[in-house]
N, CA, C and O atoms as CSV, one atom per row, in Angstrom:
chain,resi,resn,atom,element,x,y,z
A,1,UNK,N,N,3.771,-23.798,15.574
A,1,UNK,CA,C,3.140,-22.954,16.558
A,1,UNK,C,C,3.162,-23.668,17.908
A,1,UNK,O,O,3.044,-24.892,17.958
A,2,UNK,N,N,3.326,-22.856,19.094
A,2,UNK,CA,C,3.200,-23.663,20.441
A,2,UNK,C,C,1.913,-22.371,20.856
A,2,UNK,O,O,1.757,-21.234,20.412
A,3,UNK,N,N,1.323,-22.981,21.649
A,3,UNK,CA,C,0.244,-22.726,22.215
A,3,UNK,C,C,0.486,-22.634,23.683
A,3,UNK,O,O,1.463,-23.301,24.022
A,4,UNK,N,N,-0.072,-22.049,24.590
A,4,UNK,CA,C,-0.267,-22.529,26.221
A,4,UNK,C,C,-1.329,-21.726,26.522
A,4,UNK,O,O,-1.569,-20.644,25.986
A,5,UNK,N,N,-2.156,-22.415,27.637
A,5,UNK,CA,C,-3.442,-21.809,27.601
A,5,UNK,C,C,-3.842,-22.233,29.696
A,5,UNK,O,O,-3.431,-23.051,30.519
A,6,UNK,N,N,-4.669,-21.277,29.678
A,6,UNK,CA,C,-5.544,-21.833,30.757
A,6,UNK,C,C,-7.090,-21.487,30.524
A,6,UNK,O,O,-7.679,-20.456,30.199
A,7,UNK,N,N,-7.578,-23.068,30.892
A,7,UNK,CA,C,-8.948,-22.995,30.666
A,7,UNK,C,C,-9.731,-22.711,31.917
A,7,UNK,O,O,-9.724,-23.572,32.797
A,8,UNK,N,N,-10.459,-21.511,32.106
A,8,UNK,CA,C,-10.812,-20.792,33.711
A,8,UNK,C,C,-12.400,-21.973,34.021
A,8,UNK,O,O,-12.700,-22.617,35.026
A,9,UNK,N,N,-13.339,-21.797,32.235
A,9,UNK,CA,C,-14.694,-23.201,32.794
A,9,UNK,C,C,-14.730,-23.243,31.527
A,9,UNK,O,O,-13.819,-22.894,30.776
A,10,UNK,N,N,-16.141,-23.821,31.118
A,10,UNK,CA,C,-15.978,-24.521,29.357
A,10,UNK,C,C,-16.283,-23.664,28.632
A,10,UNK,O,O,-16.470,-23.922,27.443
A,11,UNK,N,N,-16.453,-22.156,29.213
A,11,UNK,CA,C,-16.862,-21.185,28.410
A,11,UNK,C,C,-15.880,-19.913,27.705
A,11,UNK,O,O,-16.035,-19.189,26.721
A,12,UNK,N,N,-14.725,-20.057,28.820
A,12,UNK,CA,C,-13.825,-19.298,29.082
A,12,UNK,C,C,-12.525,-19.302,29.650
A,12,UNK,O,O,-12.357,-19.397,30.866
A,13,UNK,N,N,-11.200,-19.163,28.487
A,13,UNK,CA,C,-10.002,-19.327,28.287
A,13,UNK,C,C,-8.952,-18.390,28.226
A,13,UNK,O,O,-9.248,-17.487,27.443
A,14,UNK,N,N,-7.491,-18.198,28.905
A,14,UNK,CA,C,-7.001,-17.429,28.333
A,14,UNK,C,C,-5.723,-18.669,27.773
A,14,UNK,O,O,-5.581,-19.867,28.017
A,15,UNK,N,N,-4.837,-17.542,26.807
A,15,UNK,CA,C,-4.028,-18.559,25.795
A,15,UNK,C,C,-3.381,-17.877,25.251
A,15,UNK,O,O,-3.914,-16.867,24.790
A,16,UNK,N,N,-1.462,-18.156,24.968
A,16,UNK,CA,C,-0.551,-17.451,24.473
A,16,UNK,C,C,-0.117,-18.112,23.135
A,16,UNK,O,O,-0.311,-19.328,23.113
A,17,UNK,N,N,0.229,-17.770,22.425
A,17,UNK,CA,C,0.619,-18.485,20.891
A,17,UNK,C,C,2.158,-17.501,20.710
A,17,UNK,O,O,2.512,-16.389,21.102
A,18,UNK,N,N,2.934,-18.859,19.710
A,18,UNK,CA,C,3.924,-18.582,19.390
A,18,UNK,C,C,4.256,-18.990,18.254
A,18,UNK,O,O,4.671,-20.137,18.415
A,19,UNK,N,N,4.338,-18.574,16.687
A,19,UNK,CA,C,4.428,-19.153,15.395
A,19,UNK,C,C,6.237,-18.224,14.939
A,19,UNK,O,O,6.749,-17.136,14.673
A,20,UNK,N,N,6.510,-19.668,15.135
A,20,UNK,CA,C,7.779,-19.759,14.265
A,20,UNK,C,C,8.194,-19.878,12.807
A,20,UNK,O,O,7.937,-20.869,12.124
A,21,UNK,N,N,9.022,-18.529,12.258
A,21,UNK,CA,C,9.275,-18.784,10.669
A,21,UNK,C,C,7.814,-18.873,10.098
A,21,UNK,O,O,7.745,-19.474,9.026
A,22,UNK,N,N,6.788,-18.455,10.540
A,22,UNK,CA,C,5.666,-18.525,9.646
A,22,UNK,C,C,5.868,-17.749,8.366
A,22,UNK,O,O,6.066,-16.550,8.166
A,23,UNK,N,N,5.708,-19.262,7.193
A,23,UNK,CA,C,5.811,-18.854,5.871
A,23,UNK,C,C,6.559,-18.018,5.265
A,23,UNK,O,O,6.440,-16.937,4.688
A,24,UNK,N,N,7.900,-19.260,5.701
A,24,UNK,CA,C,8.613,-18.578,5.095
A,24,UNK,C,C,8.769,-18.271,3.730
A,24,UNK,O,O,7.720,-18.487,3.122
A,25,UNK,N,N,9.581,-17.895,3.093
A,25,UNK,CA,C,9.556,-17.745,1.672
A,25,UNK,C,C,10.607,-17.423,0.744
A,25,UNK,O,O,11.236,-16.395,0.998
A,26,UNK,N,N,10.965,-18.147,-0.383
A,26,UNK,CA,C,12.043,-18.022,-1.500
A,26,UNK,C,C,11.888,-17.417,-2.626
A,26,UNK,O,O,10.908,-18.032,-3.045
A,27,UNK,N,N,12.119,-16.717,-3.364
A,27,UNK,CA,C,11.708,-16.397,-4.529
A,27,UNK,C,C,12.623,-15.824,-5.026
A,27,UNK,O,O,13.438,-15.139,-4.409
A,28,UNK,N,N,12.602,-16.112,-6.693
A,28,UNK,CA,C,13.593,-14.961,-7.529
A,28,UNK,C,C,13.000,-13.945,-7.957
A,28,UNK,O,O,11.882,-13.948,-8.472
A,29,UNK,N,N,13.897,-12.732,-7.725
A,29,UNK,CA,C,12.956,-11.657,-8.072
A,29,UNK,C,C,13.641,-10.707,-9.746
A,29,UNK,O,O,14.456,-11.210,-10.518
A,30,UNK,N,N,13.294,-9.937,-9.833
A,30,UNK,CA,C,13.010,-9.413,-11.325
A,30,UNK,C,C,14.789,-9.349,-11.899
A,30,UNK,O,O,15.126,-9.637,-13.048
A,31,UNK,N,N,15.468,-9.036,-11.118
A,31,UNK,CA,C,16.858,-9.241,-11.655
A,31,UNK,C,C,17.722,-10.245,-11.062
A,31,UNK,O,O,18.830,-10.091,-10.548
A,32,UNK,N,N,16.915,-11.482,-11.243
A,32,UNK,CA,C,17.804,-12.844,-10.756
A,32,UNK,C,C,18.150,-13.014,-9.382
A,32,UNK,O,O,18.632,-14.116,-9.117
A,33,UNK,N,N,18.031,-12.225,-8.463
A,33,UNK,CA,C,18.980,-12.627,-7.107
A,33,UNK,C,C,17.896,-13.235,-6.123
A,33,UNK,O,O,16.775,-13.139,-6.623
A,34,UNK,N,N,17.896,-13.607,-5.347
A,34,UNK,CA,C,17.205,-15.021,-4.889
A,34,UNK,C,C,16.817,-13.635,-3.369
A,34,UNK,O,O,17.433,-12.724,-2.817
A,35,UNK,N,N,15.587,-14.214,-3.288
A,35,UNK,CA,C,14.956,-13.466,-1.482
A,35,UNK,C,C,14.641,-14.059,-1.178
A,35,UNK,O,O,14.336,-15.056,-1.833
A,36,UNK,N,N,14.398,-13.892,0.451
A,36,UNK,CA,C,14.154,-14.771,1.324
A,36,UNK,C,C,13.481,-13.935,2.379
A,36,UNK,O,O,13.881,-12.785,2.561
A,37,UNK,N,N,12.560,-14.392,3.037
A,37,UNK,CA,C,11.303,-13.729,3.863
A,37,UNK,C,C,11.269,-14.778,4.867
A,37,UNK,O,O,11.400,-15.982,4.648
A,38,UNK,N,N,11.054,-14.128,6.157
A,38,UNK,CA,C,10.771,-14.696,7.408
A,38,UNK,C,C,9.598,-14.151,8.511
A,38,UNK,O,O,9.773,-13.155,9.212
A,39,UNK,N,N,8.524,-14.883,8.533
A,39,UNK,CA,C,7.830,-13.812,9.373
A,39,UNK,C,C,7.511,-14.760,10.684
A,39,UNK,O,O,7.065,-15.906,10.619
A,40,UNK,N,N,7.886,-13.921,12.081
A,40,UNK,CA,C,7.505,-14.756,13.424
A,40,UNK,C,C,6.675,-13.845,14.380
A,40,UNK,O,O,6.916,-12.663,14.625
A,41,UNK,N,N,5.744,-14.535,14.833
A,41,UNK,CA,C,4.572,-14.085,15.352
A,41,UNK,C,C,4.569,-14.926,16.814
A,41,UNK,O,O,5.016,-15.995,17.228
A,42,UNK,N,N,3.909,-13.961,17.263
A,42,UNK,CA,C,3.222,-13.903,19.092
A,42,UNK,C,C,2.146,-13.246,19.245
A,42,UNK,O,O,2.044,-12.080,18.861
A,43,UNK,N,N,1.087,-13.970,19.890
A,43,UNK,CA,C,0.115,-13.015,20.568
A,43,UNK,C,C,-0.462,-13.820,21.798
A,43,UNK,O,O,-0.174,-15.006,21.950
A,44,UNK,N,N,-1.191,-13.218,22.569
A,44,UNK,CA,C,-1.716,-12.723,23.494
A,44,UNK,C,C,-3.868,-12.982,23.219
A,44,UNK,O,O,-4.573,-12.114,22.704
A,45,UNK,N,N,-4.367,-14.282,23.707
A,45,UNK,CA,C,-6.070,-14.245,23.467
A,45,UNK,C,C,-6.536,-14.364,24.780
A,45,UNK,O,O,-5.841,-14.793,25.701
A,46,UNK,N,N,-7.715,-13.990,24.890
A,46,UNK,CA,C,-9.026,-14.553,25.675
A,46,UNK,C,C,-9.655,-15.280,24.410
A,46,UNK,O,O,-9.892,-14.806,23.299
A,47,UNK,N,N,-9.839,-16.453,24.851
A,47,UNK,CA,C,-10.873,-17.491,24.420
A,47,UNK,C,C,-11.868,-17.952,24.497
A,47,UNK,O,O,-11.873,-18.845,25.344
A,48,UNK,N,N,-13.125,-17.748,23.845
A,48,UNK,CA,C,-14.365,-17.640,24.121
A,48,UNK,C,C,-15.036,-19.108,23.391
A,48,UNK,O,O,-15.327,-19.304,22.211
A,49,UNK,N,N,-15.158,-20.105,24.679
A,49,UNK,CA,C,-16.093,-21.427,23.638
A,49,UNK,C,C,-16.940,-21.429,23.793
A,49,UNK,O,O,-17.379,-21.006,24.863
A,50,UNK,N,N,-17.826,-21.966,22.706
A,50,UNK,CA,C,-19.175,-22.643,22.315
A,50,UNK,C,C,-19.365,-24.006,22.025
A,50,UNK,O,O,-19.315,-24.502,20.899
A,51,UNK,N,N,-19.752,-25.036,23.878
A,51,UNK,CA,C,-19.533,-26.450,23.594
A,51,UNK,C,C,-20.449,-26.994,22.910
A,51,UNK,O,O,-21.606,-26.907,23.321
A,52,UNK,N,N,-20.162,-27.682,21.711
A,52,UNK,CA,C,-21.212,-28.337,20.844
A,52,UNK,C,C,-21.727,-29.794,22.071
A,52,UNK,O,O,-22.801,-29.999,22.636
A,53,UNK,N,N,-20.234,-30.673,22.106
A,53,UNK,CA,C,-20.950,-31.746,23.350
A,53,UNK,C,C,-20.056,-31.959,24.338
A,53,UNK,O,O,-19.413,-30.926,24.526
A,54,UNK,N,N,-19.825,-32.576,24.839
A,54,UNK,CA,C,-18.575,-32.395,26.319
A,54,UNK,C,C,-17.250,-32.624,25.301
A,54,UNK,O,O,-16.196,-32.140,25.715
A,55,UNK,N,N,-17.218,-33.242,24.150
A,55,UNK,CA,C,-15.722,-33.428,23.357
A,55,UNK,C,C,-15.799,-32.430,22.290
A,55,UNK,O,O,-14.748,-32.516,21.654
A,56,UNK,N,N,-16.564,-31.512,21.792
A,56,UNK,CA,C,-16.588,-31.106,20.430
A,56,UNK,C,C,-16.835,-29.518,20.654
A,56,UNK,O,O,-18.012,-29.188,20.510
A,57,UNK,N,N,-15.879,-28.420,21.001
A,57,UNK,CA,C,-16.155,-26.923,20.840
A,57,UNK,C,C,-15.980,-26.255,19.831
A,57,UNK,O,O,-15.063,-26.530,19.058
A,58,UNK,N,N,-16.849,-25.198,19.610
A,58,UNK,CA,C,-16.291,-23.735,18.986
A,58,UNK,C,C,-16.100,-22.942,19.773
A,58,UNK,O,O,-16.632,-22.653,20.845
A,59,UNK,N,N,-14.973,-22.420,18.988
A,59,UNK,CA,C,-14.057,-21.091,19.729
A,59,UNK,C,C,-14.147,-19.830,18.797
A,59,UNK,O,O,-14.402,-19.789,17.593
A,60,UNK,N,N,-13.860,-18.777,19.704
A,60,UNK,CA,C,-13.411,-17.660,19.156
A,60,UNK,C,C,-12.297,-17.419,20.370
A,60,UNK,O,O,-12.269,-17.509,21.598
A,61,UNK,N,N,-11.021,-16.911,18.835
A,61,UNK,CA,C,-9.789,-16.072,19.883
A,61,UNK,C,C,-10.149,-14.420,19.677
A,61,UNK,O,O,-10.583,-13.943,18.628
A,62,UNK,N,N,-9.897,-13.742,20.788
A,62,UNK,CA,C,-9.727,-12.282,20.428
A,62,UNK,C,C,-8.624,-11.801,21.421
A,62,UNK,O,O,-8.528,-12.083,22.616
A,63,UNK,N,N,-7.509,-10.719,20.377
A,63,UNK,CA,C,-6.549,-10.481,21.325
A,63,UNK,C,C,-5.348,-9.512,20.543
A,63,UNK,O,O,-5.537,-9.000,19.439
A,64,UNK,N,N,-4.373,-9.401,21.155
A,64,UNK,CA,C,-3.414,-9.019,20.690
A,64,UNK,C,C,-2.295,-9.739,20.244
A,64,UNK,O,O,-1.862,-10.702,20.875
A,65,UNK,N,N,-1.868,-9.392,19.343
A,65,UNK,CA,C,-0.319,-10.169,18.025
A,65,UNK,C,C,0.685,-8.911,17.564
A,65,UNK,O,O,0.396,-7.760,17.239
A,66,UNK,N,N,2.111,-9.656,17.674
A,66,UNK,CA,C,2.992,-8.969,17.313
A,66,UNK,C,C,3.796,-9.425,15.938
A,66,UNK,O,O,4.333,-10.478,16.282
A,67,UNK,N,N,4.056,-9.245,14.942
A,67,UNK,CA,C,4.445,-9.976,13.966
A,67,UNK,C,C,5.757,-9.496,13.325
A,67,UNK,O,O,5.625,-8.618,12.473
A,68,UNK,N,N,6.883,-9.885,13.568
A,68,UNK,CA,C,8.403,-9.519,12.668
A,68,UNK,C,C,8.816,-10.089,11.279
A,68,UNK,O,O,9.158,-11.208,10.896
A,69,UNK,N,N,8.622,-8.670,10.570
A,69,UNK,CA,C,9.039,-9.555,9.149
A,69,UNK,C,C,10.506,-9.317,8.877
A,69,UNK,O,O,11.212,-8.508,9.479
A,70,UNK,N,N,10.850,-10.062,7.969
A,70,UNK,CA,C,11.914,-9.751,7.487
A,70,UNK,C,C,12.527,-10.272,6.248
A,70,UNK,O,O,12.113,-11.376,5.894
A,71,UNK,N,N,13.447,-9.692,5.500
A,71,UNK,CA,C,13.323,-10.417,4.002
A,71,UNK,C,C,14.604,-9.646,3.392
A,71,UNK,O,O,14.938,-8.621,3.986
A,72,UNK,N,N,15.301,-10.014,2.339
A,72,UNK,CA,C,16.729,-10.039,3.004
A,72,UNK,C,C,17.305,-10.883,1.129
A,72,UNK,O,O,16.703,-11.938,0.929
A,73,UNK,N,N,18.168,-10.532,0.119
A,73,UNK,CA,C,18.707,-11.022,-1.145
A,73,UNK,C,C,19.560,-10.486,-1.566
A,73,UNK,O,O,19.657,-9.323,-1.175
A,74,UNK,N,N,20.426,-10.882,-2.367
A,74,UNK,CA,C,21.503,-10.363,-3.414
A,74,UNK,C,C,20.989,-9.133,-3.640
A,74,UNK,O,O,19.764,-9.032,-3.691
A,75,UNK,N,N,21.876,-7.883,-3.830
A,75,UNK,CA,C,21.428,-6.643,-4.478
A,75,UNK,C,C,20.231,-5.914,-4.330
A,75,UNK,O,O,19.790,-5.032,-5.068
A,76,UNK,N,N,19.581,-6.549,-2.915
A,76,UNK,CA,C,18.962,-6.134,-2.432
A,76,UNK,C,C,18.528,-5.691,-0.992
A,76,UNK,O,O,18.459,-6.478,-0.048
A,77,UNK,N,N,18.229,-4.286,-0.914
A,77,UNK,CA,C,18.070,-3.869,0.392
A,77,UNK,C,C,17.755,-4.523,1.670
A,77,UNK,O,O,16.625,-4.062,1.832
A,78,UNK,N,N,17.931,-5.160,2.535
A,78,UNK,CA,C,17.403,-6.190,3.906
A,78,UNK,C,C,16.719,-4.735,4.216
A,78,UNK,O,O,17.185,-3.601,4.105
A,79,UNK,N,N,15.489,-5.183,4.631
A,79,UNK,CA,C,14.129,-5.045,5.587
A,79,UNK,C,C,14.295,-5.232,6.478
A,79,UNK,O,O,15.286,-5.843,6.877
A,80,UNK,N,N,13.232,-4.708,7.307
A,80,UNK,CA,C,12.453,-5.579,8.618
A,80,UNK,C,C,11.335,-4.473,9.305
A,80,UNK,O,O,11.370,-3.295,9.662
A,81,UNK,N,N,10.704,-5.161,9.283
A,81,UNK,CA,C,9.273,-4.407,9.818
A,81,UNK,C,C,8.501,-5.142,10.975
A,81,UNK,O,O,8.397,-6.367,10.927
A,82,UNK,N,N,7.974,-4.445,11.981
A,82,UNK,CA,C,7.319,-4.841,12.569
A,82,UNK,C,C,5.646,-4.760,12.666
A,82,UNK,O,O,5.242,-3.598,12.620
A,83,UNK,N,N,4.995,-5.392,12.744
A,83,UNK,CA,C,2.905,-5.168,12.810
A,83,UNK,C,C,2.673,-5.680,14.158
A,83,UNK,O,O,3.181,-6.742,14.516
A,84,UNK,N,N,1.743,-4.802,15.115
A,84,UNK,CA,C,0.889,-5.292,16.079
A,84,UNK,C,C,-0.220,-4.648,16.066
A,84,UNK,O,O,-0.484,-3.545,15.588
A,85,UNK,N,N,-0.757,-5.275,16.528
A,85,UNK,CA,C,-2.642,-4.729,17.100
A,85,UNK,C,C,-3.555,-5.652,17.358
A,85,UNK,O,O,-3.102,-6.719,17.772
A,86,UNK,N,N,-4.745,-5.565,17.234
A,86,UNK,CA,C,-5.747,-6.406,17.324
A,86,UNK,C,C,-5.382,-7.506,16.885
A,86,UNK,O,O,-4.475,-7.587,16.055
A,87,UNK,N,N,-6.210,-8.864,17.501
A,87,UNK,CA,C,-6.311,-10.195,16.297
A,87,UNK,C,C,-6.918,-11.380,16.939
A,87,UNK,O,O,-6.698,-11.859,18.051
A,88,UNK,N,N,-7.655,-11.720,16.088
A,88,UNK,CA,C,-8.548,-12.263,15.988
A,88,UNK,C,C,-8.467,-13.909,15.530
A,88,UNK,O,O,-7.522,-14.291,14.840
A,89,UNK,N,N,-9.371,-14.704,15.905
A,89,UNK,CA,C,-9.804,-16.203,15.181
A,89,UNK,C,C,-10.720,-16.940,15.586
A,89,UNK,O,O,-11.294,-16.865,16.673
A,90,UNK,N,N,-10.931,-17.805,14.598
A,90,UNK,CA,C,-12.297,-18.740,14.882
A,90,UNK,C,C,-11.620,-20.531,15.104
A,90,UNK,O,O,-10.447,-20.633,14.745
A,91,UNK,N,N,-11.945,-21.183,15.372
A,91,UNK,CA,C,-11.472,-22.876,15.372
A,91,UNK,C,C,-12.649,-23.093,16.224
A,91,UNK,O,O,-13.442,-22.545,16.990
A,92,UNK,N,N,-12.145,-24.777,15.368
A,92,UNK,CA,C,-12.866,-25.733,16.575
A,92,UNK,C,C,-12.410,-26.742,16.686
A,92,UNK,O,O,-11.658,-27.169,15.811
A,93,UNK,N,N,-12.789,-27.670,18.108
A,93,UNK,CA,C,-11.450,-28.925,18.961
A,93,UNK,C,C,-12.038,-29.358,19.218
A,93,UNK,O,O,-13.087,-28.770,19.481
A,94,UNK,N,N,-11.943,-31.034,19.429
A,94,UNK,CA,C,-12.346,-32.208,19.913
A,94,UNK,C,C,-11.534,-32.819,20.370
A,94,UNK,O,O,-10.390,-32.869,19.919
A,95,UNK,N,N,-12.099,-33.662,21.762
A,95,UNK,CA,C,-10.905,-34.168,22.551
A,95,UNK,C,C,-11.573,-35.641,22.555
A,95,UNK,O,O,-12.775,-35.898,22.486
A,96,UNK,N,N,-10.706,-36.361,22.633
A,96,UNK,CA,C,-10.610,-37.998,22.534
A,96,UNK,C,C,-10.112,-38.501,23.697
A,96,UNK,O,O,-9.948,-39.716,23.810
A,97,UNK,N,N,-9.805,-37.623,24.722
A,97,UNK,CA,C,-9.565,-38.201,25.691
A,97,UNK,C,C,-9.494,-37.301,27.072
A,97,UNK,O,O,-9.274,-36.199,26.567
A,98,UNK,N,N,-9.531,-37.117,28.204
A,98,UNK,CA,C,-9.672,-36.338,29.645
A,98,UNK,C,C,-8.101,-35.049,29.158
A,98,UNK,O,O,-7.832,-33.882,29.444
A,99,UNK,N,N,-7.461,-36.117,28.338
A,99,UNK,CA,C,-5.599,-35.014,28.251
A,99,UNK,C,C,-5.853,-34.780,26.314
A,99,UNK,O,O,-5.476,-33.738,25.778
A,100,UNK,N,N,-6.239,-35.433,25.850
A,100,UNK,CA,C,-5.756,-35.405,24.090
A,100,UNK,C,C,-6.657,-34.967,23.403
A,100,UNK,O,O,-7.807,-35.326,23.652
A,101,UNK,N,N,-6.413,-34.144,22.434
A,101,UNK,CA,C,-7.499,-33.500,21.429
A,101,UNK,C,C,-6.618,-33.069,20.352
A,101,UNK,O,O,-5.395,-33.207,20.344
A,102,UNK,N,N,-7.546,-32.378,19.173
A,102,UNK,CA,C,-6.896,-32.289,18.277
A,102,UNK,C,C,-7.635,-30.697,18.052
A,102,UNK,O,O,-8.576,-30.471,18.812
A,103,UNK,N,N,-7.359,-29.878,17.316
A,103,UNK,CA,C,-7.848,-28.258,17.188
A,103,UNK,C,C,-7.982,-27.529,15.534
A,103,UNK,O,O,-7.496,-28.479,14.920
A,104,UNK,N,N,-8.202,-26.839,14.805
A,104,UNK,CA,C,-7.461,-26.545,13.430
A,104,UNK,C,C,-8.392,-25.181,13.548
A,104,UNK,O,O,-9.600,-25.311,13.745
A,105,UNK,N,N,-7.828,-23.943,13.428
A,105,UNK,CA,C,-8.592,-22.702,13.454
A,105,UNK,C,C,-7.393,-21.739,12.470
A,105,UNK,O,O,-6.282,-22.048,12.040
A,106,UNK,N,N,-8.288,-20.332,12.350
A,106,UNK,CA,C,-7.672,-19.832,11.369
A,106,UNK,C,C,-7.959,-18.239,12.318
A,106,UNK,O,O,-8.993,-17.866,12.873
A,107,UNK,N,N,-6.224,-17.355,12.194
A,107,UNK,CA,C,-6.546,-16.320,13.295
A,107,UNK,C,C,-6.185,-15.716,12.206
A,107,UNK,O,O,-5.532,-16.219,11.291
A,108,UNK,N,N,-6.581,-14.661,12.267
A,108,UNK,CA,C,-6.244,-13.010,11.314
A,108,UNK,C,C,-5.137,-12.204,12.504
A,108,UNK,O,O,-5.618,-11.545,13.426
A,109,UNK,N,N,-3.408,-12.388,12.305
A,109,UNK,CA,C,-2.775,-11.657,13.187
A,109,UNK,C,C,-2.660,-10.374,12.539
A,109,UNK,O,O,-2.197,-9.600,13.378
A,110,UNK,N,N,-2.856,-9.792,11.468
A,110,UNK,CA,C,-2.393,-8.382,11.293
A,110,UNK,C,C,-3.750,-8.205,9.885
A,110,UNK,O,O,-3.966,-9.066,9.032
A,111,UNK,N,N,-4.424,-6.968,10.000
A,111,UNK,CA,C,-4.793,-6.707,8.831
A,111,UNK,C,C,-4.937,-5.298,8.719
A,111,UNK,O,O,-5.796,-4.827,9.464
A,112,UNK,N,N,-4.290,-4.449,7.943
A,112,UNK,CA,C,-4.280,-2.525,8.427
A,112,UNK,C,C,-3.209,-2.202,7.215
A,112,UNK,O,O,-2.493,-2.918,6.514
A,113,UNK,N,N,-3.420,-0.914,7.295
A,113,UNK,CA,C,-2.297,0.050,6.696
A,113,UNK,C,C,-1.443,0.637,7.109
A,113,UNK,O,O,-1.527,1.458,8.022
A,114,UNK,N,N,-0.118,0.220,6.307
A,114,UNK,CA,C,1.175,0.145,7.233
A,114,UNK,C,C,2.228,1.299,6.093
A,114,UNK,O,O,2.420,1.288,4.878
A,115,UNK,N,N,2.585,1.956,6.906
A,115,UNK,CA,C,3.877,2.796,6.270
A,115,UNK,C,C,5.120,1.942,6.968
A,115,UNK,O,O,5.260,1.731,8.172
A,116,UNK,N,N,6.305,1.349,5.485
A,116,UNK,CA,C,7.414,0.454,6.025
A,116,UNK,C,C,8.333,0.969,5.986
A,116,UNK,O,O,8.483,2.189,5.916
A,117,UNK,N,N,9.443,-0.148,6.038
A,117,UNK,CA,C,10.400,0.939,6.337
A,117,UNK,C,C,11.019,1.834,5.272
A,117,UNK,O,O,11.858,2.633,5.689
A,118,UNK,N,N,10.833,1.836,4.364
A,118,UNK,CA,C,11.009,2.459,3.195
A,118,UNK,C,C,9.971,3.945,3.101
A,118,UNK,O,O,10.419,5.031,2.734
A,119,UNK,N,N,8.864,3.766,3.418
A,119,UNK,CA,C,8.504,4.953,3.680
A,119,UNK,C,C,6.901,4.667,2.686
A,119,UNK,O,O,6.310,5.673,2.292
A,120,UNK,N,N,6.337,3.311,2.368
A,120,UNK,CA,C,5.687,2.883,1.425
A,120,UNK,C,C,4.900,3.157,2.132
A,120,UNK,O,O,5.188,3.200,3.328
A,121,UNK,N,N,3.524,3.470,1.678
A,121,UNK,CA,C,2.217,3.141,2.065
A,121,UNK,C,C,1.680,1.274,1.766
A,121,UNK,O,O,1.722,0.720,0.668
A,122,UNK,N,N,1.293,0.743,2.849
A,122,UNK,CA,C,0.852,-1.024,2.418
A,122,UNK,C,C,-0.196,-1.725,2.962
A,122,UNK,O,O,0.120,-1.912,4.137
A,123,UNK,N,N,-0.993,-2.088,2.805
A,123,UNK,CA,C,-1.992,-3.020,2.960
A,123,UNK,C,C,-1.205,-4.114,3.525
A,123,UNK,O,O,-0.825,-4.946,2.702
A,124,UNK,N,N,-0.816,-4.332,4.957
A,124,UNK,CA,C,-0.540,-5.518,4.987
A,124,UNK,C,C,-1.859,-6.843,6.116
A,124,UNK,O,O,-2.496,-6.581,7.136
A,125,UNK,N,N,-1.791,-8.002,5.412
A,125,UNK,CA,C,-2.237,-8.953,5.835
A,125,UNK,C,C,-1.458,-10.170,6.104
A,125,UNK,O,O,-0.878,-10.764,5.195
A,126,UNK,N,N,-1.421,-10.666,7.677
A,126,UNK,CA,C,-0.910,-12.075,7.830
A,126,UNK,C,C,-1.874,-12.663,8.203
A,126,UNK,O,O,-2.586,-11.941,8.900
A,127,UNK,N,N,-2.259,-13.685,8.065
A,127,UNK,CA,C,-2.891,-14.494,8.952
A,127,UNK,C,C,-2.528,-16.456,9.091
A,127,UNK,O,O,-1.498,-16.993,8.683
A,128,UNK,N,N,-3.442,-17.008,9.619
A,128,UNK,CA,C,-2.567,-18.360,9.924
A,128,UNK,C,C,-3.628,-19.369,9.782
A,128,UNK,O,O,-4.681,-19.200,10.397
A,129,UNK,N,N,-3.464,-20.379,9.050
A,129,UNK,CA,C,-4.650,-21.431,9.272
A,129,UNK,C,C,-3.398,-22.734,9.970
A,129,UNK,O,O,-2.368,-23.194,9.477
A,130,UNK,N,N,-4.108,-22.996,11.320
A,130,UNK,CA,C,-3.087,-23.893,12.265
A,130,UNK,C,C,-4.117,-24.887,12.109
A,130,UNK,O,O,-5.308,-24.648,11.906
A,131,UNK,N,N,-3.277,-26.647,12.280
A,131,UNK,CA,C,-4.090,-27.699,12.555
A,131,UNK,C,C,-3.081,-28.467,13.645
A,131,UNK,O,O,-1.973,-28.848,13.266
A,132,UNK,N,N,-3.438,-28.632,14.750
A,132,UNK,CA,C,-2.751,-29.315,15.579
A,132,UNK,C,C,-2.961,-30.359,17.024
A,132,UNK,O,O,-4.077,-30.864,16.900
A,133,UNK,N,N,-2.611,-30.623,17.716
A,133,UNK,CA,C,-2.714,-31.460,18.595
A,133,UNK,C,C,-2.312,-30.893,20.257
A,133,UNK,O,O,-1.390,-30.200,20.685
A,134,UNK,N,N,-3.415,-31.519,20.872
A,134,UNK,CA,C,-3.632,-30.644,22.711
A,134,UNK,C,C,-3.313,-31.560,23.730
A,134,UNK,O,O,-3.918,-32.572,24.085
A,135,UNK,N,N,-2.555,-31.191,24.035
A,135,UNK,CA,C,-2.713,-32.038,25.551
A,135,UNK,C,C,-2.733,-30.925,27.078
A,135,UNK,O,O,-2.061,-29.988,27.509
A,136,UNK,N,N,-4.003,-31.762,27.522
A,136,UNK,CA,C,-4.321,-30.731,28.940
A,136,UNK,C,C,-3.779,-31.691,30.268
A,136,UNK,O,O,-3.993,-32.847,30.634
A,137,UNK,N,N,-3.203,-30.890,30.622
A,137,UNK,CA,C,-2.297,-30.889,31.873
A,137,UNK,C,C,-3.802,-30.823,33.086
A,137,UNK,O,O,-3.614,-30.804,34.302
């Protein structure tokens, strides 16, 4: 995931995310031929913190996410679907230094009922538990 953000005061953030190949996936399916799933995501937050002490916040993200799946095997039909709407998350970050911190939060990018491309009715859910590292410019 890459992140970029601007922090406006300690209360209030905006911030773009970018998750690559999130989870991807292999599997054999019921008549031997091997699939493969790719899902890549973007969204769009306002960031809302709650400073515990000048190094230690909680956050909430709220915002918009776009998510491309796709999935793709032997003798089997290639997909691709797209999900956007709302989305949401919670984390919290501590910084160790004026530039360095570290973050780990968990966003809900898609959760709804989706007709695909097949014509299915689906419950689909992505979401992301990220743990990573900040540096402020």
């Amino acid at each position: 995931m890459l992140q970029v953000g601007y922090k406006i005061n300690p209360y209030f953030a905006f911030e773009g995310r970018y998750w690559v190949g999130m989870s991807d996936q292999s599997w054999e399916n019921t008549f031997g031929d091997g699939l493969t799933a790719q899902v890549d995501t973007w969204g769009l937050y306002t960031k809302l913190f709650l400073p515990a002490t000048d190094s230690f916040n909680v956050y909430a993200l709220l915002g918009y996410a776009e998510a491309t799946y796709s999935i793709d095997g032997n003798n089997f039909e290639q997909g691709n679907d797209a999900f956007d709407g709302f989305s949401w998350g919670l984390g919290t970050d501590v910084s160790f230094s004026d530039n360095v911190g570290v973050f780990i939060d968990y966003v809900a990018l898609y959760d709804d009922y989706y007709t695909n491309y097949r014509g299915n009715d689906a419950n689909i859910r992505i979401d992301s538990l990220n743990v990573g590292m900040t540096y402020t410019f």
